[in-house]
C-alpha positions, 0 to 999 in steps of 0.5 A: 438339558445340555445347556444347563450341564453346560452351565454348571460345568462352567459354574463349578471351574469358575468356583474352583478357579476362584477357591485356588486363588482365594485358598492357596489349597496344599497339594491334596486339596489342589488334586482333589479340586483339580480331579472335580474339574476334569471329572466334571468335564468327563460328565459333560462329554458323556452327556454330550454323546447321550445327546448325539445318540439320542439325535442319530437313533431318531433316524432309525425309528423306521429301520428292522434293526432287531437282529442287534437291537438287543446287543447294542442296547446291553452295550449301553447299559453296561457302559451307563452301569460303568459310569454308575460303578465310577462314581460310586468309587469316586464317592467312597473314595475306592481305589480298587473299584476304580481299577477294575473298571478297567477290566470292564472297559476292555471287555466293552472294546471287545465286544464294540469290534464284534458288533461293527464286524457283525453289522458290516458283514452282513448282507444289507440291502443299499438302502440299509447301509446308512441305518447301518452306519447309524447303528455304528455311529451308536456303538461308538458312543457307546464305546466312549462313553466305557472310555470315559468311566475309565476316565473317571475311574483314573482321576479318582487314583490320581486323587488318591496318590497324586500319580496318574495311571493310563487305564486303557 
């Protein structure tokens, strides 16, 4: 699976490469095939860290993390729902929706710092501090992958006005 997304994030630069110098796009074609590029990459890299969650989740088949199964679990879902909600926005072409993904970034963030504060704080055993770090190493990803829609969610406004915006 992530070497075929691999190679069709290749396959997709090498078509844009080959339309800039065949085409001589203006100044809306070039951005639009420019934003193609980097959202492409966007993917890729969100892809890469569902793969590297997969992998680190393996190493807690074995480990009671219910106390905050549930919390990580909704934090995936709404970074997945974020990325979902971004390329919607792309696909309509909708400025505002891409904005306010912003907001949601930040309330991920937020709730990132208190799940690795929870996780840390409380009393482990010395055998539960790596199934802890592991735990933390999910939320990161998580978190970036919430980064990542707001990625998304800035290449579409740089599409739209030729102006790039920091969202976070």
């Amino acid at each position: 699976m992530m070497l075929r997304l691999n190679k069709n994030e290749l396959e997709l630069n090498e078509r844009v490469f080959d339309i800039i110098a065949r085409q001589q796009p203006v100044a809306s074609d070039l951005r639009r095939l420019i934003v193609v590029m980097k959202i492409a990459g966007d993917l890729e890299r969100v892809a890469d860290l569902a793969v590297d969650m997969a992998k680190v989740s393996r190493r807690l088949i074995h480990y009671d993390a219910s106390g905050v199964r549930s919390e990580l679990v909704q934090l995936a879902k709404d970074a997945r729902q974020m990325v979902a909600k971004a390329l919607v926005a792309y696909q309509n072409k909708d400025v505002l929706a891409a904005q306010q993904l912003a907001r949601l970034d930040d309330e991920i963030d937020e709730r990132f710092g208190r799940f690795i504060k929870k996780i840390f704080r409380q009393e482990v055993e010395e055998q539960d501090v790596e199934m802890i770090t592991q735990l933390a190493f999910i939320a990161r990803y998580v978190e970036r992958i919430a980064d990542y829609a707001t990625n998304l969610s800035e290449w579409i406004i740089y599409e739209a006005n030729g102006q790039h915006f920091d969202l976070n």
